[in-house]
N, CA, C and O of each residue as an XYZ file, in Angstrom:
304
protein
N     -74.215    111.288    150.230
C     -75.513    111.219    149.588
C     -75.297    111.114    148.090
O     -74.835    112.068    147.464
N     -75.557    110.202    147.625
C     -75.670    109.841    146.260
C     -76.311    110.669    145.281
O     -77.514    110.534    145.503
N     -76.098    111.736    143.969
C     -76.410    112.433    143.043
C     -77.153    111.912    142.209
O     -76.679    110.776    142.185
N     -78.352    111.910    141.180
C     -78.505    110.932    140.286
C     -78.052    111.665    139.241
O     -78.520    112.789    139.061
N     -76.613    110.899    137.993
C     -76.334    111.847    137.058
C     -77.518    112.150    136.102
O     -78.123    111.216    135.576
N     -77.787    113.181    135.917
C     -78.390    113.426    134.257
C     -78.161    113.585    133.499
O     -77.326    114.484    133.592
N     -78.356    113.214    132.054
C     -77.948    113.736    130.571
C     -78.758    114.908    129.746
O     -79.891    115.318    129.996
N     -77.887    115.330    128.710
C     -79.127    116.335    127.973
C     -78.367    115.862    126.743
O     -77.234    115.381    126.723
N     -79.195    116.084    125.711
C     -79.303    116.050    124.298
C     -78.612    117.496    123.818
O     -79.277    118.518    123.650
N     -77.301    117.418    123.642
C     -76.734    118.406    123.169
C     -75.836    118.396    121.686
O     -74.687    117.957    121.624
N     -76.403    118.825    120.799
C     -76.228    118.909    118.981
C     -75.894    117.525    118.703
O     -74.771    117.160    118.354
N     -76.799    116.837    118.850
C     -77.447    115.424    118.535
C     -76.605    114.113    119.427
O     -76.907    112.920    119.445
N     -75.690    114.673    119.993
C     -74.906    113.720    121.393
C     -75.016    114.011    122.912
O     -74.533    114.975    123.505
N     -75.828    112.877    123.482
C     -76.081    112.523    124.665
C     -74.837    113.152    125.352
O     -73.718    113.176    124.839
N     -75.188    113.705    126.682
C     -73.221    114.972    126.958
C     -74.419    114.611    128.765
O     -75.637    114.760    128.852
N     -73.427    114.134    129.903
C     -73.960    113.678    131.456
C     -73.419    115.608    131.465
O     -72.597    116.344    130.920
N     -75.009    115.694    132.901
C     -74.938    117.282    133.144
C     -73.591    117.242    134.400
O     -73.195    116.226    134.971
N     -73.092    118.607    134.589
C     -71.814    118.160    135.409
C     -72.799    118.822    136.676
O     -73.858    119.446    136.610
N     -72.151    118.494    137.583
C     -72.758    118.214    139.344
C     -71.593    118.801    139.618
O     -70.477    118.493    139.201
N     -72.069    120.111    140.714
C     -71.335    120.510    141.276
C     -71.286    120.741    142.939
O     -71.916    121.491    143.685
N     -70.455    119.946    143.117
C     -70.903    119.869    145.078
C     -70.174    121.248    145.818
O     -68.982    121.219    146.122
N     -71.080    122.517    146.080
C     -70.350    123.339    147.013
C     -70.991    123.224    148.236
O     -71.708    122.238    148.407
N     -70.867    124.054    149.127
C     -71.259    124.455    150.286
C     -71.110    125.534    150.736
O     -70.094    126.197    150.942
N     -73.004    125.879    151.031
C     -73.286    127.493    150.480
C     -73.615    127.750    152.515
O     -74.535    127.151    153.072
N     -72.725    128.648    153.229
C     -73.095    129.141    154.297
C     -74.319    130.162    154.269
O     -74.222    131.375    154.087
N     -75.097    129.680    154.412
C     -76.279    130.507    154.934
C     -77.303    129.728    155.964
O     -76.957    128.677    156.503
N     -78.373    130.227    156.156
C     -79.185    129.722    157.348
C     -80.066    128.441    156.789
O     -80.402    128.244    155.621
N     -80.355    127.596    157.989
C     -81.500    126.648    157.135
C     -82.621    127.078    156.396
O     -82.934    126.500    155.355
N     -83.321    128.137    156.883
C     -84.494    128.825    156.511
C     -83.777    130.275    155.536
O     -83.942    131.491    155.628
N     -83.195    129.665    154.899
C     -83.083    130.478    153.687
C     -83.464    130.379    152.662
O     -83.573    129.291    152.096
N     -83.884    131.924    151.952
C     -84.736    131.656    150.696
C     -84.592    133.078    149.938
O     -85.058    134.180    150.226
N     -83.632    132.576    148.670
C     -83.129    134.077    148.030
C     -82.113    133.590    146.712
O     -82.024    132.470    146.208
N     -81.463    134.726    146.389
C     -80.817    134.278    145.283
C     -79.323    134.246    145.895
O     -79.126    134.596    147.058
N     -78.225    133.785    145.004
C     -76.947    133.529    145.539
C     -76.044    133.903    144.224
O     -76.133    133.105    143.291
N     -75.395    134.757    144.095
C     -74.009    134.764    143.324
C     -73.154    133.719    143.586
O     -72.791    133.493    144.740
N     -72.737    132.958    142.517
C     -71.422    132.182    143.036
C     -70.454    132.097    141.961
O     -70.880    131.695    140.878
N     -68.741    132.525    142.101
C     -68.005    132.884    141.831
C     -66.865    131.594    141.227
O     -65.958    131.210    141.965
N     -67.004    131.155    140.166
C     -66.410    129.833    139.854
C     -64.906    130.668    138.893
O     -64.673    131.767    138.391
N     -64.249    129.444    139.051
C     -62.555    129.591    138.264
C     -62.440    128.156    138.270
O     -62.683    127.363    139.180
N     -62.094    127.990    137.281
C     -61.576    126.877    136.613
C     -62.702    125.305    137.213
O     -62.216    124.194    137.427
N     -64.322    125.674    137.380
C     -64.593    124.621    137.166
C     -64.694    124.616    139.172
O     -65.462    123.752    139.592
N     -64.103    125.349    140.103
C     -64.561    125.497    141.146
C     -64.837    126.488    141.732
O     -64.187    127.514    141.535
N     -65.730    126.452    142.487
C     -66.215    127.561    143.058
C     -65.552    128.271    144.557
O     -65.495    127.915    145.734
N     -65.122    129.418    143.793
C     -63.849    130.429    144.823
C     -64.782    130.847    145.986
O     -64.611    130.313    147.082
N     -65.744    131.756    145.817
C     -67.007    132.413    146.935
C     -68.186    132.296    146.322
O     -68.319    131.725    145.239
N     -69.362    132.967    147.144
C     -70.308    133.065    147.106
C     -70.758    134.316    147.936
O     -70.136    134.658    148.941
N     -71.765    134.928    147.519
C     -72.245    135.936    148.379
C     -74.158    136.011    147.857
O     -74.653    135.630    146.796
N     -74.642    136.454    148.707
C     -76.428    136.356    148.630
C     -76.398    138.082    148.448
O     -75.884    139.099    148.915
N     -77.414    137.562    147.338
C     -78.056    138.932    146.811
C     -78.913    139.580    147.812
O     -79.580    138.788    148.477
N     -79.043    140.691    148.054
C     -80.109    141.515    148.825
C     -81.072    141.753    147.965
O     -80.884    141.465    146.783
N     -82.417    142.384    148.430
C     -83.981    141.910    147.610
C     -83.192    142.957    146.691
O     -82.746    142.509    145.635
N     -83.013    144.073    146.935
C     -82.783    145.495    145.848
C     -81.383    145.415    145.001
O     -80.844    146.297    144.333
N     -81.083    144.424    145.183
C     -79.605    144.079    144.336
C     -80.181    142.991    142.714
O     -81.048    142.121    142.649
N     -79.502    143.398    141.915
C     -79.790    143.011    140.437
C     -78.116    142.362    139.706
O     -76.939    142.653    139.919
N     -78.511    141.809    139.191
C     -77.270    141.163    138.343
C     -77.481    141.358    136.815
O     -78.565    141.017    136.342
N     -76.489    141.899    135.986
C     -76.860    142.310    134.888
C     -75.376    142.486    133.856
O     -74.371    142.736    134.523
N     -75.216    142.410    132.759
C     -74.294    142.947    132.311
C     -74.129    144.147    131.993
O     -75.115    144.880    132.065
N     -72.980    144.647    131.597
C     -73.154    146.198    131.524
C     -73.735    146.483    130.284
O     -74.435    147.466    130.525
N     -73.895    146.127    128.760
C     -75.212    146.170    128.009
C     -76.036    146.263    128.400
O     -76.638    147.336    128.354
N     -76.623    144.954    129.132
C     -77.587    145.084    130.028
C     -77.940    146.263    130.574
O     -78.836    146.872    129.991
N     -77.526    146.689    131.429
C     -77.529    148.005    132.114
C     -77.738    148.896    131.325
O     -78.902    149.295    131.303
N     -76.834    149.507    130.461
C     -77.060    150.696    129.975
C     -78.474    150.501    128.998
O     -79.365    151.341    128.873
N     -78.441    149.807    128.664
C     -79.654    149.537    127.996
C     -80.989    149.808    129.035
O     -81.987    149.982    128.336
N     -81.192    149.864    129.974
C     -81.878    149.722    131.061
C     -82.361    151.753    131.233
O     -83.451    152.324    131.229
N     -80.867    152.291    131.368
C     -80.986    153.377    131.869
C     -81.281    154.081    130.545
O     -81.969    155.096    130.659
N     -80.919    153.761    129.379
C     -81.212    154.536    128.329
C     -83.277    153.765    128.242
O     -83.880    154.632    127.609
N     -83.873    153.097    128.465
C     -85.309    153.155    128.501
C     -85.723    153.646    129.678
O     -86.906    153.979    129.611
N     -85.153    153.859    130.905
C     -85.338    154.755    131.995
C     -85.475    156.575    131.278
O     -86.024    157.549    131.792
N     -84.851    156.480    130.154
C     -84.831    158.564    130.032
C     -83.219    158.940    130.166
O     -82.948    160.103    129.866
N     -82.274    158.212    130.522
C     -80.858    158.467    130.824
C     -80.350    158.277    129.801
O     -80.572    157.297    129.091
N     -79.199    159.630    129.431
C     -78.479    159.905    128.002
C     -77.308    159.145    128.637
O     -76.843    159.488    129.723
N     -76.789    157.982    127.849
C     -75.146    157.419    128.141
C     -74.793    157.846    127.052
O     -75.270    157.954    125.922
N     -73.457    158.180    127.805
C     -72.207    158.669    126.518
C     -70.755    158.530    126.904
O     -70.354    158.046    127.962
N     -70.129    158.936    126.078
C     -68.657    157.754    126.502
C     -67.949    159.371    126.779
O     -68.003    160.282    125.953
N     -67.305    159.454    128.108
C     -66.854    160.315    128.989
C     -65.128    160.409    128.861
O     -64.475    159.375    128.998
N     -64.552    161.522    128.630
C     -63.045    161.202    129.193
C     -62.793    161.290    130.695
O     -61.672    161.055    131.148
């Protein structure tokens, strides 16, 4: 099946978007989010998020729990 390439306007030079062909095992009637695990430009795994699962950095995070009311502090 044929891709159509696209371009974007990136700091004033036309740059084709890169296409990446994996193949994601899950069901036909699937509908959710997907982690996928790339190195060097291919993709190693994949795994599907559950509804109560979040992706975040750890800034992210702590930042999260410190507006939750939670004291972080750096532990030995």
């Amino acid at each position: 099946m044929p891709t159509e390439q696209r371009t974007i306007n990136h700091r004033g030079a036309n740059t084709q978007v890169p296409v990446l062909n994996i193949e994601l095992h899950v069901a036909p009637d699937f509908s959710g989010r997907v982690v996928i695990h790339f190195e060097k430009g291919r993709a190693i795994c994949h795994r599907r998020l559950l509804d109560r699962e979040h992706v975040a950095s750890l800034d992210s995070f702590l930042e999260l729990a410190r507006m939750a009311g939670y004291r972080v502090s750096e532990g030995n």
